[in-house]
PDB file as gemmi writes it, atoms N, CA and C in Angstrom:
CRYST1    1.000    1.000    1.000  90.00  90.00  90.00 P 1                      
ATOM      1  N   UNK A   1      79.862  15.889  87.787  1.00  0.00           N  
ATOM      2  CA  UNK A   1      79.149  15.552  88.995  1.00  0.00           C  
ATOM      3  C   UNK A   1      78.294  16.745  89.392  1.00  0.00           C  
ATOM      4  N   UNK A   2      76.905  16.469  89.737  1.00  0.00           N  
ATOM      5  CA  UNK A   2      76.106  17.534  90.128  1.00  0.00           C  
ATOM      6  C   UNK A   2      76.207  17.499  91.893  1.00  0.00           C  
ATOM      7  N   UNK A   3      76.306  19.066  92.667  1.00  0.00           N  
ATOM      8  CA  UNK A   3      76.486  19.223  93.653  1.00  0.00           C  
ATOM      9  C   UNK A   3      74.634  19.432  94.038  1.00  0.00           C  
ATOM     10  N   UNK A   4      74.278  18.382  94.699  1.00  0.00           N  
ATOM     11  CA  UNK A   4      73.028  18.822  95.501  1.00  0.00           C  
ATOM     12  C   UNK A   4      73.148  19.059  96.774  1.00  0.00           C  
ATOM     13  N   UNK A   5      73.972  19.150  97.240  1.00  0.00           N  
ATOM     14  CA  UNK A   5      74.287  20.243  98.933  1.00  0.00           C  
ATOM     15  C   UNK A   5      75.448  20.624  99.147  1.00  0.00           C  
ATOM     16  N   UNK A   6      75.817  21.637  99.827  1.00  0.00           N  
ATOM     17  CA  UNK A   6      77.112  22.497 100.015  1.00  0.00           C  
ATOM     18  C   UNK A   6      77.314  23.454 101.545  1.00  0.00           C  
ATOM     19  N   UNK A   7      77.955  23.153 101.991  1.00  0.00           N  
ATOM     20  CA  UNK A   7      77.531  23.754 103.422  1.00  0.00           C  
ATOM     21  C   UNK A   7      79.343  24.302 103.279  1.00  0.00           C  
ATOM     22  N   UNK A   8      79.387  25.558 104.674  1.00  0.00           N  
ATOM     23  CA  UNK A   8      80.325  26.259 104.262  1.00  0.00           C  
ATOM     24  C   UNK A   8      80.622  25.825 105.523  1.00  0.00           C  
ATOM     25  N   UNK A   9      82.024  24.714 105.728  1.00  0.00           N  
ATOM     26  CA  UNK A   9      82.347  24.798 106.812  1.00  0.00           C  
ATOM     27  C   UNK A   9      82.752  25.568 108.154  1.00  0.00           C  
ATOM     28  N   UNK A  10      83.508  27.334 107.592  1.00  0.00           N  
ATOM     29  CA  UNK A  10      83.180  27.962 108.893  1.00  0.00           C  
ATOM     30  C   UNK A  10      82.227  29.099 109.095  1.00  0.00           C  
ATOM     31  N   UNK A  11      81.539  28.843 108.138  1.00  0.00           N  
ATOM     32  CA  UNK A  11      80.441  29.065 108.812  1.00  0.00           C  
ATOM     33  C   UNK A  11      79.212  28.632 109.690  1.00  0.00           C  
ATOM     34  N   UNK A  12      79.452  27.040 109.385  1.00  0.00           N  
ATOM     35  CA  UNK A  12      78.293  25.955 109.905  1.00  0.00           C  
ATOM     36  C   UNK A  12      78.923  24.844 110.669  1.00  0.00           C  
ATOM     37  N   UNK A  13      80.125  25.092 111.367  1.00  0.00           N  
ATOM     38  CA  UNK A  13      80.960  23.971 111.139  1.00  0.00           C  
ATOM     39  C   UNK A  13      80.333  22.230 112.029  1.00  0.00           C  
ATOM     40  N   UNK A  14      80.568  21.614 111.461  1.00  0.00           N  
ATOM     41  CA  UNK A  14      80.289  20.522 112.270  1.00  0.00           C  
ATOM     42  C   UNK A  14      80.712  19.985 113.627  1.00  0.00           C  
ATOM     43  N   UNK A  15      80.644  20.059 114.871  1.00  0.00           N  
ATOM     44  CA  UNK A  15      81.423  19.863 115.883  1.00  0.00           C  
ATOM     45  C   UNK A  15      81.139  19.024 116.517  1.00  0.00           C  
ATOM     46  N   UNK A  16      81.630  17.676 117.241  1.00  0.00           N  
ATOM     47  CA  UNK A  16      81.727  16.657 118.136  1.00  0.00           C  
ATOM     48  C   UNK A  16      80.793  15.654 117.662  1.00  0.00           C  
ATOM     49  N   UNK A  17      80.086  14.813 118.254  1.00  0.00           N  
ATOM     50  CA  UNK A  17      79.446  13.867 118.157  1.00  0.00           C  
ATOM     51  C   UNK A  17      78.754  14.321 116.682  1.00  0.00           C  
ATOM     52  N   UNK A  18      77.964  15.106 116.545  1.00  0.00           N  
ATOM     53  CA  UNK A  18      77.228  15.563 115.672  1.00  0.00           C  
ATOM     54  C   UNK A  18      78.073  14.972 114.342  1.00  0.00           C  
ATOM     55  N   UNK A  19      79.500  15.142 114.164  1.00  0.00           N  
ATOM     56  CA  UNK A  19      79.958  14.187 112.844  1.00  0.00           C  
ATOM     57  C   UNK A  19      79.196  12.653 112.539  1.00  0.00           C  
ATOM     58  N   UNK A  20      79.139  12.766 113.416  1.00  0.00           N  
ATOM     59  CA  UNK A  20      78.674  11.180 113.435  1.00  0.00           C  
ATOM     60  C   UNK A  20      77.645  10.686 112.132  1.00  0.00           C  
ATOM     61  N   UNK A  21      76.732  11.902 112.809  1.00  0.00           N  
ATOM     62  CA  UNK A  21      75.614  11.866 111.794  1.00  0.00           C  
ATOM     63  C   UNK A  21      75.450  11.766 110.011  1.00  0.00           C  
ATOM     64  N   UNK A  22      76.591  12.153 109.940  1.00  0.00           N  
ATOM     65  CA  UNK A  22      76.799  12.295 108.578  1.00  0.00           C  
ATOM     66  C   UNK A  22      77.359  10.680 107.497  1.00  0.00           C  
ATOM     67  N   UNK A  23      77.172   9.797 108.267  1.00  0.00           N  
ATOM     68  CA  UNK A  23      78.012   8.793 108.488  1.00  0.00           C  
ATOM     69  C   UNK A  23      76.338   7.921 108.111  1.00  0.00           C  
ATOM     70  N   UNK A  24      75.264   8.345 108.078  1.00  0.00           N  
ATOM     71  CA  UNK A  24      74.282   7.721 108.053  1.00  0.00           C  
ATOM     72  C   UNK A  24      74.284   7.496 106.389  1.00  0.00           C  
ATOM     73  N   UNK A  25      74.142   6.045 105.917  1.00  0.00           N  
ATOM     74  CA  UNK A  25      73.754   5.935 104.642  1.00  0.00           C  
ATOM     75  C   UNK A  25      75.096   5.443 103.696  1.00  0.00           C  
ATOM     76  N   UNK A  26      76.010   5.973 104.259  1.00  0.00           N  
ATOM     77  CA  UNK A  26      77.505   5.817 103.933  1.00  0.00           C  
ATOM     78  C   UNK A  26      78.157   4.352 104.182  1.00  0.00           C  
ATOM     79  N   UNK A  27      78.490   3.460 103.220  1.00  0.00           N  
ATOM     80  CA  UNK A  27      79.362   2.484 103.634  1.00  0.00           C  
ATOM     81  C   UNK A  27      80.443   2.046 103.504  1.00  0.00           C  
ATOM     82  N   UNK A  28      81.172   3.187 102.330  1.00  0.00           N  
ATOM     83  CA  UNK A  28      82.358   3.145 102.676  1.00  0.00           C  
ATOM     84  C   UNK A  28      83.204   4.928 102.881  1.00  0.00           C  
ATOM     85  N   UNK A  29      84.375   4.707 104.232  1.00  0.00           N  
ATOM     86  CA  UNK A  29      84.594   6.105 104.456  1.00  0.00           C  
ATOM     87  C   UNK A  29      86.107   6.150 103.804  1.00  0.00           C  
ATOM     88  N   UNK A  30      86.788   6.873 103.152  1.00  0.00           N  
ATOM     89  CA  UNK A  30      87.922   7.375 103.188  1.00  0.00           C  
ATOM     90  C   UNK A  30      88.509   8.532 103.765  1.00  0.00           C  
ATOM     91  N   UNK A  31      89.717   8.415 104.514  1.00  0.00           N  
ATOM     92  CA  UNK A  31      90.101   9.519 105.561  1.00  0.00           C  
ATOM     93  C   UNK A  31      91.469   9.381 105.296  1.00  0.00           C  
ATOM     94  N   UNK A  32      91.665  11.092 104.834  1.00  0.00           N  
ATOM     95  CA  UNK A  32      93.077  11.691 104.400  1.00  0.00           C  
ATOM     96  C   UNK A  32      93.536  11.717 105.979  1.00  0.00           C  
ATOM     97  N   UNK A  33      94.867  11.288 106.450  1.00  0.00           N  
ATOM     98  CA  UNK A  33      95.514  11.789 107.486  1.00  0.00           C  
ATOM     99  C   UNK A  33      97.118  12.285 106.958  1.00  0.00           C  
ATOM    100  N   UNK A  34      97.333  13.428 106.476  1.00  0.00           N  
ATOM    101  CA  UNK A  34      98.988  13.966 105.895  1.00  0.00           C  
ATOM    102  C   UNK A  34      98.712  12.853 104.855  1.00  0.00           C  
ATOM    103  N   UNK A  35      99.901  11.966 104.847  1.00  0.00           N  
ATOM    104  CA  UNK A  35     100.114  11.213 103.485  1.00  0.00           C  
ATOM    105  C   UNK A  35      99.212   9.487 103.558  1.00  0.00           C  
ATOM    106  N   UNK A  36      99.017   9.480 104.567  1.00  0.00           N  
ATOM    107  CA  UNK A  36      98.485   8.134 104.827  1.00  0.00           C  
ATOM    108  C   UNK A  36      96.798   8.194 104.841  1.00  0.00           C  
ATOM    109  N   UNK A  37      96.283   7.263 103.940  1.00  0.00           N  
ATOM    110  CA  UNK A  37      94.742   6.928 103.792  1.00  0.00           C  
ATOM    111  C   UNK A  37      94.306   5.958 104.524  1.00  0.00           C  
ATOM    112  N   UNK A  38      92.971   6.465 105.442  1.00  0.00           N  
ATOM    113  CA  UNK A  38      92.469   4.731 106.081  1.00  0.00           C  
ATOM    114  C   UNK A  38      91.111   4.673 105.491  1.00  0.00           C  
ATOM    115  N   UNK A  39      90.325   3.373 104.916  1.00  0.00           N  
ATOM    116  CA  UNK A  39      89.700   3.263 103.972  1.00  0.00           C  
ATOM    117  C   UNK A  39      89.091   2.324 105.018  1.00  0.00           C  
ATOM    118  N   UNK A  40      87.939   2.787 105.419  1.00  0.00           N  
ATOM    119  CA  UNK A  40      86.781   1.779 106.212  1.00  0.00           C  
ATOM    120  C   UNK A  40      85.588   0.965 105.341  1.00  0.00           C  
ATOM    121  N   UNK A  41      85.322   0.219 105.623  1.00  0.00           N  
ATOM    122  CA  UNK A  41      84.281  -0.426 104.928  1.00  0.00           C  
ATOM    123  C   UNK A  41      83.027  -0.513 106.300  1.00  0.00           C  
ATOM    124  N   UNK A  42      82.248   0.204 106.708  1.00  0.00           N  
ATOM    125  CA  UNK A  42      81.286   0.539 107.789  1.00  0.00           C  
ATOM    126  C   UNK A  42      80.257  -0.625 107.195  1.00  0.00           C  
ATOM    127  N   UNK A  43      80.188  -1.539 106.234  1.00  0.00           N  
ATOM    128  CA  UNK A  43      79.386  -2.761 106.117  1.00  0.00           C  
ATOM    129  C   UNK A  43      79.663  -3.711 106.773  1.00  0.00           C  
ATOM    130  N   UNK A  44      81.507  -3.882 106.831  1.00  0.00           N  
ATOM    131  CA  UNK A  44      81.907  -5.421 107.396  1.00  0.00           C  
ATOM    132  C   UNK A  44      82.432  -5.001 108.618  1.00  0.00           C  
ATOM    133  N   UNK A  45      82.240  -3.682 109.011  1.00  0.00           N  
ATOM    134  CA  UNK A  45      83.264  -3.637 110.199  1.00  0.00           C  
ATOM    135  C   UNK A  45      83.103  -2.795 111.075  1.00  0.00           C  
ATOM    136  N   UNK A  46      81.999  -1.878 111.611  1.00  0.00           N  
ATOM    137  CA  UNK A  46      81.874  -0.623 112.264  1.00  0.00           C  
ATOM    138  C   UNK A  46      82.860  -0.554 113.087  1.00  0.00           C  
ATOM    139  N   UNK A  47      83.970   0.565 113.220  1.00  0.00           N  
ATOM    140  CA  UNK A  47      84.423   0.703 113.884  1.00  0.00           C  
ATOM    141  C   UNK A  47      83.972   1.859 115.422  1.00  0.00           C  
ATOM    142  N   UNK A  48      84.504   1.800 116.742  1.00  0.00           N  
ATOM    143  CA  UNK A  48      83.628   2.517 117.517  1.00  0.00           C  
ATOM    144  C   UNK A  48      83.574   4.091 117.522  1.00  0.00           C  
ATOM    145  N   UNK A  49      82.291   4.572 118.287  1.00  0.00           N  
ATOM    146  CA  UNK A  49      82.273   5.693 117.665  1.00  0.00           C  
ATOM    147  C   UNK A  49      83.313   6.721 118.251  1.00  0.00           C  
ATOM    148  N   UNK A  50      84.151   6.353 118.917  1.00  0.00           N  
ATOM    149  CA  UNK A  50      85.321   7.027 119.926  1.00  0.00           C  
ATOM    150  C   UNK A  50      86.329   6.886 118.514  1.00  0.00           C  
ATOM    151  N   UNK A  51      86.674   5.694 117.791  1.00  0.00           N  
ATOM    152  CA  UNK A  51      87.562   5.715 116.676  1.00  0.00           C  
ATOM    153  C   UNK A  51      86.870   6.457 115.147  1.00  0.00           C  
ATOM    154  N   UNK A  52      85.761   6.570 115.071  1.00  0.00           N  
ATOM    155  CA  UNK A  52      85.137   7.083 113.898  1.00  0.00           C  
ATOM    156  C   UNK A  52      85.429   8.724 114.007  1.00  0.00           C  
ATOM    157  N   UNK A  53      84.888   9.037 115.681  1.00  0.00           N  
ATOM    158  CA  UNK A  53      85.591  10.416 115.698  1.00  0.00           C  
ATOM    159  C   UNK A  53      86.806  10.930 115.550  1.00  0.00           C  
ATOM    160  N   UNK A  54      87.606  10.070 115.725  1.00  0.00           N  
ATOM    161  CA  UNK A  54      89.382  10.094 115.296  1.00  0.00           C  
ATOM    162  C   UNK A  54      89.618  10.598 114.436  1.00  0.00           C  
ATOM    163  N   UNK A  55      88.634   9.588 113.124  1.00  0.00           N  
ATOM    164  CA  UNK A  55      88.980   9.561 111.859  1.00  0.00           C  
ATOM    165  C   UNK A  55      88.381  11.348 111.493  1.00  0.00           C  
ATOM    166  N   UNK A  56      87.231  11.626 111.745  1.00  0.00           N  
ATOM    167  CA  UNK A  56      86.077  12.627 111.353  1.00  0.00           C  
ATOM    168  C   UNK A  56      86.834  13.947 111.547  1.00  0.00           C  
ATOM    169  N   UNK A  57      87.286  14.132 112.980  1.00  0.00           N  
ATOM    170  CA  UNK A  57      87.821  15.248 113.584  1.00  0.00           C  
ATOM    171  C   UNK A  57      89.188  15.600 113.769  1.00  0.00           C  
ATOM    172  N   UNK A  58      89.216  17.430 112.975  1.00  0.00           N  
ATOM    173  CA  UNK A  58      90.333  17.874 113.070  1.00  0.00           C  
ATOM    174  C   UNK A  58      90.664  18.088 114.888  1.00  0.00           C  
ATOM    175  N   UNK A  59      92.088  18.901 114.747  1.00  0.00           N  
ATOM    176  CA  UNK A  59      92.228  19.275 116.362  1.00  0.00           C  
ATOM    177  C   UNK A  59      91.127  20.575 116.920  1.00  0.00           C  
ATOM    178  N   UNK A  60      90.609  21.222 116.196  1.00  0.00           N  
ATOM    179  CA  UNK A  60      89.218  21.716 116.739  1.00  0.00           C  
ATOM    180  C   UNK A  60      88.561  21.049 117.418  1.00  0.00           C  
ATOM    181  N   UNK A  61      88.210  19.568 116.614  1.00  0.00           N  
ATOM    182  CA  UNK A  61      86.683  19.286 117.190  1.00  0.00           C  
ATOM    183  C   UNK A  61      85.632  19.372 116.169  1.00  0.00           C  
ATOM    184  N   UNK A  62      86.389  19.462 115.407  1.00  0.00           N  
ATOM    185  CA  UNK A  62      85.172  19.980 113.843  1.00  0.00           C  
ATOM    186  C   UNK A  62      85.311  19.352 113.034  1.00  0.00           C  
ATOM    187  N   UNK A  63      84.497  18.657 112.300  1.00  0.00           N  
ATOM    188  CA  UNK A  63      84.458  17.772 110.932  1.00  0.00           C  
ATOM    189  C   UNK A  63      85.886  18.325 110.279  1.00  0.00           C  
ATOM    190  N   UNK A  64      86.657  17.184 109.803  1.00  0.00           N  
ATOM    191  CA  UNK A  64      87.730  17.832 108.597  1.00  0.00           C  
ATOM    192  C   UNK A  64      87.235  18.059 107.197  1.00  0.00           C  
ATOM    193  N   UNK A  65      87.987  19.142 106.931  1.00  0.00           N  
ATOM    194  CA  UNK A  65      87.504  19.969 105.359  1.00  0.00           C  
ATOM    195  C   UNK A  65      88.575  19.234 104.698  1.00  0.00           C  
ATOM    196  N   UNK A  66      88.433  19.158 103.239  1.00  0.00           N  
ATOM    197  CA  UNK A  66      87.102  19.027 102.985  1.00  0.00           C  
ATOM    198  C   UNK A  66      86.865  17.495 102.934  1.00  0.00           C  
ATOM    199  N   UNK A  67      85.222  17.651 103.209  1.00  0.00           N  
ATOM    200  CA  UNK A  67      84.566  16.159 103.020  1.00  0.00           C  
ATOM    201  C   UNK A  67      83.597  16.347 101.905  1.00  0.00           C  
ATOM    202  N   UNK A  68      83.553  14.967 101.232  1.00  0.00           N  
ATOM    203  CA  UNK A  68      82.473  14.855  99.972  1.00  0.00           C  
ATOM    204  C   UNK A  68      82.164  13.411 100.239  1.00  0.00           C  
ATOM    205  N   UNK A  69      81.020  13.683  99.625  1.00  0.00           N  
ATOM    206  CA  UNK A  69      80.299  12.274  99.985  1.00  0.00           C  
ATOM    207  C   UNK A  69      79.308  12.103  98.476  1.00  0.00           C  
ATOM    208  N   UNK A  70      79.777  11.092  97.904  1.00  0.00           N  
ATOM    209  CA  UNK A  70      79.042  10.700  96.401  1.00  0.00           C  
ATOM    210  C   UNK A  70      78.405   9.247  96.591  1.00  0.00           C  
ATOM    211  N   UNK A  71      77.092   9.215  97.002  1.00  0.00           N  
ATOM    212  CA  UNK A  71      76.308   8.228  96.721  1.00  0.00           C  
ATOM    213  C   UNK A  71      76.746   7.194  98.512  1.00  0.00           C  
ATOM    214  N   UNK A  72      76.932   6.303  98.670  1.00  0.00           N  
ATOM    215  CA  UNK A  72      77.410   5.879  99.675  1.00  0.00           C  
ATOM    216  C   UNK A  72      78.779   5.698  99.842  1.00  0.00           C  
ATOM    217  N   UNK A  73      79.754   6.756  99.356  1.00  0.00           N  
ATOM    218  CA  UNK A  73      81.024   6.576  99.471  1.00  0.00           C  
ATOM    219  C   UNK A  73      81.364   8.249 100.516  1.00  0.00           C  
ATOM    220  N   UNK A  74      82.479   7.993 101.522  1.00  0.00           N  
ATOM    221  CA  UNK A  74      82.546   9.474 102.074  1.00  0.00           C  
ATOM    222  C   UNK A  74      84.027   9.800 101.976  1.00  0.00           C  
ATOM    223  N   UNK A  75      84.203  11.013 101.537  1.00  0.00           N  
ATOM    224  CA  UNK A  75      85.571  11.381 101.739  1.00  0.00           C  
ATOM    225  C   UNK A  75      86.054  12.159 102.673  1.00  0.00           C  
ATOM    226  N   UNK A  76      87.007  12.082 103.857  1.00  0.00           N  
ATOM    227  CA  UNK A  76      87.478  13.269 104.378  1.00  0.00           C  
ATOM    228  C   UNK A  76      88.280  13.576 103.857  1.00  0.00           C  
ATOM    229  N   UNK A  77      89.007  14.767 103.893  1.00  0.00           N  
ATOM    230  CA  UNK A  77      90.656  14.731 103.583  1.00  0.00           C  
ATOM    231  C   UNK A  77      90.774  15.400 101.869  1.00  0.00           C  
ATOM    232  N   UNK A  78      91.901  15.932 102.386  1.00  0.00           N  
ATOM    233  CA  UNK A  78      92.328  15.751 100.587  1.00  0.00           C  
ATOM    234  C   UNK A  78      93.280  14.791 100.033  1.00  0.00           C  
ATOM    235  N   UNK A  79      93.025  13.873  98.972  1.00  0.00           N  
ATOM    236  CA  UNK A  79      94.288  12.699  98.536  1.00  0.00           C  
ATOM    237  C   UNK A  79      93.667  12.946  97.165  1.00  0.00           C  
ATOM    238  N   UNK A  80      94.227  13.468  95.968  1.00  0.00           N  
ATOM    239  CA  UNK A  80      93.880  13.461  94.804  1.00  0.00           C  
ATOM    240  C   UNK A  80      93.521  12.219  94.167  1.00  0.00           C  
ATOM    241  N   UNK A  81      94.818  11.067  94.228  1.00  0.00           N  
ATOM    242  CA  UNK A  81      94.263   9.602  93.993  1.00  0.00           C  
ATOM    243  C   UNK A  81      92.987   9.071  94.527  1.00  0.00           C  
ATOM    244  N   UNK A  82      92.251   9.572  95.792  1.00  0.00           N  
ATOM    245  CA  UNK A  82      91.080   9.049  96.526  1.00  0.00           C  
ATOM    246  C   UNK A  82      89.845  10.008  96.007  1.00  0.00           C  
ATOM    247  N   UNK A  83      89.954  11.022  95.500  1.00  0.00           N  
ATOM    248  CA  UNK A  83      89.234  11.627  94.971  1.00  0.00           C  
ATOM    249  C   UNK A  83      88.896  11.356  93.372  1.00  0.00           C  
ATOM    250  N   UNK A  84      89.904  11.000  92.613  1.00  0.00           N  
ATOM    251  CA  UNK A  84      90.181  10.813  91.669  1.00  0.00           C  
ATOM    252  C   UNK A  84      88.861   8.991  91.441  1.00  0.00           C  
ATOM    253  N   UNK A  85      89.836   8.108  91.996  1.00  0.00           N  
ATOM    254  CA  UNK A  85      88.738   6.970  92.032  1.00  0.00           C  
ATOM    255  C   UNK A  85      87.352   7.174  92.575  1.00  0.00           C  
ATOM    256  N   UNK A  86      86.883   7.535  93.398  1.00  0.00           N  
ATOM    257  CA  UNK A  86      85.768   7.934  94.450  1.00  0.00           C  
ATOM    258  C   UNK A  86      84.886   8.869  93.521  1.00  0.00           C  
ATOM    259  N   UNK A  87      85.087   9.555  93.167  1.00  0.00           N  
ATOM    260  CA  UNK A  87      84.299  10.682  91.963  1.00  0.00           C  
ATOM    261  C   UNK A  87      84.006  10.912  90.674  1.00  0.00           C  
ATOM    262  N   UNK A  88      85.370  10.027  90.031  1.00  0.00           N  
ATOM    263  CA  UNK A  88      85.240   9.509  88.903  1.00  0.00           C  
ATOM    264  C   UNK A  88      84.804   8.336  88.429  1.00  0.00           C  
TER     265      UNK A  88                                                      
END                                                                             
């Protein structure tokens, strides 16, 4: 996989609404929470943006690390299995 952008989260970090944005173009999200995955489909179902931030934001307030995003698929979180399908 070729990386065409890379941003260093603390150095740039993403904070509050502003996650949002990243969400443009994307239709499906996956979000690591500990052991449990929630897998949105933002085509059939937008959820609101009070619950999208749920998903987006650590207890900072800041985008969760790490996120990757390949083509219209987004990852938060780390889950090797979700990375594994999603990238491969």
């Amino acid at each position: 996989m070729d990386v065409t952008s890379e941003t260093n989260a603390k150095k740039d970090p993403i904070k509050g609404r502003a996650a949002l944005r990243i969400l443009d173009g994307v239709d499906q999200l996956h979000v690591t929470k500990g052991q449990r995955v929630v897998r949105v489909d933002l085509r059939k179902q937008r959820p609101s943006d009070e619950e999208l931030l749920a998903l987006l934001l650590g207890p900072s307030g800041n985008l969760r690390a790490p996120t990757v995003r390949r083509g219209r698929q987004l990852v938060v979180g780390f889950h090797e299995p979700t990375y594994r399908s999603v990238l491969c």
